[in-house]
N, C-alpha and C positions, 0 to 999 in steps of 0.2 A: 574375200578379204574381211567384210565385214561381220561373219560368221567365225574365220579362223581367229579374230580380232575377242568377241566378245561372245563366241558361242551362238550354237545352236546348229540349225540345218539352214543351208544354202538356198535364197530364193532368189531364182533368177529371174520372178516377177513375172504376173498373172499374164501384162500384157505382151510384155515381149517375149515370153514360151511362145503363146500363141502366132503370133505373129512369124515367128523364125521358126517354128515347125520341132518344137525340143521337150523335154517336160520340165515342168515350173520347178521340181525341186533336186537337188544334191544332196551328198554327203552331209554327216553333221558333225560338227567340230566342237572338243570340250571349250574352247575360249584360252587364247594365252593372256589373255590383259583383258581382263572384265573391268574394272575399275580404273579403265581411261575415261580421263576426266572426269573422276568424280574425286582422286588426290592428288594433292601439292606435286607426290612424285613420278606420278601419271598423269601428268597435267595434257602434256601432247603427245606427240608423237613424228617420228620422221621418215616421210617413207622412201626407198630408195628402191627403183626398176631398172632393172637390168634387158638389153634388147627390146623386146615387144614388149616387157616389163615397163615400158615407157610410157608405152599410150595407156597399158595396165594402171602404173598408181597417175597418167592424168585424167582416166574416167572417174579413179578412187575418190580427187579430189574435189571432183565435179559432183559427184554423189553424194557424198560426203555433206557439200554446204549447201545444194540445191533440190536434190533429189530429183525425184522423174516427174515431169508433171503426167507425161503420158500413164507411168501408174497410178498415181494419185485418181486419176481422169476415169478409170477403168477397171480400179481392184475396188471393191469395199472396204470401207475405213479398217474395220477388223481383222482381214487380212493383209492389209499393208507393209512388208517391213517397215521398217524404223528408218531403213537408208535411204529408201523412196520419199520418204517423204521429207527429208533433208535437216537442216536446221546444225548440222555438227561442223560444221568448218572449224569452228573454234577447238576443234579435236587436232587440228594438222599444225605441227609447227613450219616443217621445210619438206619438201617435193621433190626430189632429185630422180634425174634419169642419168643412165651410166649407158651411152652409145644406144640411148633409146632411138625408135622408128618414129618419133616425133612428127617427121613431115614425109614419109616415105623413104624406100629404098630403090635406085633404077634397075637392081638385080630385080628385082619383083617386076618390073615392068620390063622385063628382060624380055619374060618368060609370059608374062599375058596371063590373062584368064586361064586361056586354054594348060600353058604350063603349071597354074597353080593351079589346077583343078586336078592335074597328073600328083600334086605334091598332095593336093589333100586324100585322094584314093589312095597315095602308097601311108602317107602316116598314119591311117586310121585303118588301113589293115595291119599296118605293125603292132597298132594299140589293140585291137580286135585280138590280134593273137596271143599279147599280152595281159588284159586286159582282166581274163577269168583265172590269174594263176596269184599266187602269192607275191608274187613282184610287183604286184603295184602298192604291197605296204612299203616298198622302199622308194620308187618313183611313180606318183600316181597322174595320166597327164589328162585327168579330169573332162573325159567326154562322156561319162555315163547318159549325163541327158540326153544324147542323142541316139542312145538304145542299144550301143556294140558293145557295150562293157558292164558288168556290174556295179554299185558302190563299192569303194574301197574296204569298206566293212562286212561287204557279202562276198569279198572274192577270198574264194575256199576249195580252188581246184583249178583242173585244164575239162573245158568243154568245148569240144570241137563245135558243137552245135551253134557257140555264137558266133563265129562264122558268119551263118547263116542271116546275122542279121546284120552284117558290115556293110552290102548293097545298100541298103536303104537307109542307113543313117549318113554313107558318104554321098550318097544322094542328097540327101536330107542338109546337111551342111554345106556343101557347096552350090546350092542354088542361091543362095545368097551372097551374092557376089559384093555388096559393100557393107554388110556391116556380119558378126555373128561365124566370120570364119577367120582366123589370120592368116593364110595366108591371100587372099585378095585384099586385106584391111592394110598391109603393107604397101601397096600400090599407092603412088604417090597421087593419084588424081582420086580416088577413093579418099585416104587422110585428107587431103584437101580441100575436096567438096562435100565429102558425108561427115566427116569424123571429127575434124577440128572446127569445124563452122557449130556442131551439134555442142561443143563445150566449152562452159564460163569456169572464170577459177577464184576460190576464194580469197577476197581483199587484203586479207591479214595470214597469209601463207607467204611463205618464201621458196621460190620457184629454181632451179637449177639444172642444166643443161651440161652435165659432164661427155667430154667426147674424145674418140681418142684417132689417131690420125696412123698411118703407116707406111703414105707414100713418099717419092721423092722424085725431084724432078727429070723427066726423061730426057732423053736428047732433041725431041721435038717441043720441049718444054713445056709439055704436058704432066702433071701428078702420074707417076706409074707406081702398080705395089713396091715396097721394097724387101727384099726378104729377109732383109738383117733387122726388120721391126714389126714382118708379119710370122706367123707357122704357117708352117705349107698349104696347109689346106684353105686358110684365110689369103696369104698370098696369088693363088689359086684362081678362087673364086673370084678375087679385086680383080682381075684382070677383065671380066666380065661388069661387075660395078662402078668400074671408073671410066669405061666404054660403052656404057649401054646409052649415049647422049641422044634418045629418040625423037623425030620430030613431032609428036606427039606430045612430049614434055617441053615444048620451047615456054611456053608461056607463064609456069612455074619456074623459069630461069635456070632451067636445066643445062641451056645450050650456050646458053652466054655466062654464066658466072663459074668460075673454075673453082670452085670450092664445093661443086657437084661430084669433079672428077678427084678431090680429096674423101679418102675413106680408111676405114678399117678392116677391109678389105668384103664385108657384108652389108653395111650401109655408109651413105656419103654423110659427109661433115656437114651438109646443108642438111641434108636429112635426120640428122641427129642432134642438129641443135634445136632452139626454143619455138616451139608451133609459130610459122609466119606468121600467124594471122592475132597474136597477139603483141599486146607491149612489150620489148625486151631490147636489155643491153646490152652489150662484150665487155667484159671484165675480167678481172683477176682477183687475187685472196684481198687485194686491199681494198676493195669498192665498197664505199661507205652503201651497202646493201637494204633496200626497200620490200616492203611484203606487198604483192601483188604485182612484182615484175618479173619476166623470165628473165634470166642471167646464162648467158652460154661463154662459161668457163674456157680458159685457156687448154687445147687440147692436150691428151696426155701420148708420149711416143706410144704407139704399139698399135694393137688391131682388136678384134671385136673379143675374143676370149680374154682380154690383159685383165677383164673385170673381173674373172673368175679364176685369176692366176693361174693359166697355165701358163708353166716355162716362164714363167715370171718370179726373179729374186727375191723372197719372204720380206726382207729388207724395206725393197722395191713397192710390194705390194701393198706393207702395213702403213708405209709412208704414204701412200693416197688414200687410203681411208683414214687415217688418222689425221690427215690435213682437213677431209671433210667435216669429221667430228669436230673437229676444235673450233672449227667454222661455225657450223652449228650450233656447240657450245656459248660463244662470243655474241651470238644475236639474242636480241631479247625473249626472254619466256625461255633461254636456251638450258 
């Protein structure tokens, strides 16, 4: 973010390459907005994440105003990014997540280590075989640093040969089972003792927890999907998400709060609203709105693609972001 933000090559820092077994650098990006914050009309910025997008712009934010101390502690000053070493909060106006993985999903803990280790092996051989051909200048899903892919600016052909090195890079990414791979980072016992305890958020930010719901009540008066507010494939899968109530999760309130078994049909409404572990309140468009509180928004009908409008009325669609913006708009520095 902070390279596609303001340019350059992507450092994903001295200390944590090392540590998670990756190389320190990425792709490098011309800069969409270099002169954030340095004018009146780039003053901020808003950032909004979509699914895993979530925990994505809450480390943004966290970086952003705090940096790493771990890099600071470890790289030399001269090599340092800029993001490491912190000091931009005053760069963020509002935070919003759109059916973010905020506090976990129970579909991830459905499936365990064990099935998320099946999920990271098959996705990074798909990316592996995609990975050396011209399709990734149209979706690129950004794991060269772990060896099976080119950068997106070298990929110039089909080589069978990197293959060859997809063993070891899905090796390489899934022995880190909490932090550095998504799918174990979804796991709600992971978000909740590695991931959200590791981040603070800046004071003069505006924090937002958009979520969107699609069950309804079953006969046993339990949440079940409903498939007049999911797609099939989402309806689907909730059947699995609003079931998975393990006794392993009692203690995150998995098993007693039914707002666990509320979902999108790919993560629960507890799991997508504001990091437990911080300050935050329920509201709606009128709450006279604070920076430095989470806000988990009134859910919206539908299931986890409603953000990316499938099957969703243009109407329908423009009218939830357009409510955000004008949101936005109306806060100060908006």
């Amino acid at each position: 973010m902070w390279a596609y933000i303001f340019g350059g090559r992507v450092d994903y820092g001295k200390v944590h390459s090392e540590k998670y077994g990756h190389a320190r650098y990425g792709r490098e990006f011309p800069g969409v907005l270099k002169d954030l914050g340095q004018t009146e009309a780039h003053k901020k910025i808003n950032l909004i994440g979509h699914s895993f997008g979530g925990p994505t712009v809450k480390t943004v934010a966290a970086l952003f105003a705090f940096g790493s101390e771990e890099e600071r502690n470890g790289t030399p000053p001269e090599e340092l990014s800029p993001l490491f070493a912190g000091g931009h909060g005053d760069l963020l106006h509002t935070v919003t997540t759109l059916s973010g993985v905020n506090n976990g999903t129970t579909l991830a803990d459905f499936f365990g280590n064990k099935g998320m280790s099946v999920a990271v092996y098959g996705l990074m051989a798909f990316i592996t075989l995609l990975g050396n051909t011209p399709f990734t200048k149209f979706l690129d899903y950004s794991t060269a640093q772990w060896g099976n892919m080119p950068l997106r600016e070298d990929a110039n052909g089909i080589y069978l040969k990197n293959l060859l090195k997809y063993p070891a890079a899905a090796r390489a990414m899934d022995r880190n089972k909490t932090f550095d791979s998504i799918f174990h980072e979804m796991q709600i016992e992971v978000i909740q003792e590695y991931i959200n305890p590791s981040l603070q958020y800046p004071k003069n930010t505006y924090f937002f927890a958009q979520r969107a719901v699609g069950t309804k009540t079953g006969k046993n008066g339990n949440p079940v999907p409903d498939i007049h507010a999911m797609i099939p494939p989402c309806w689907l899968v909730g059947q699995l998400t609003g079931n998975a109530m393990l006794k392993r999760l009692a203690k995150y309130g998995v098993r007693s709060d039914i707002n666990w078994r509320k979902t999108d049909g790919l993560v629960n409404l507890v799991g997508q609203s504001a990091p437990l572990n911080t300050v935050y309140e329920e509201a709606d468009y009128n709450t006279d709105f604070k920076p430095g509180i989470w806000y988990n928004m009134p859910p919206e009908r539908g299931d986890h693609s409603l953000w990316v409008g499938w099957f969703v009325p243009a109407a329908k669609y423009n009218a939830i972001f357009d409510r955000m913006i004008d949101l936005y708009r109306s806060l100060p520095d908006g």
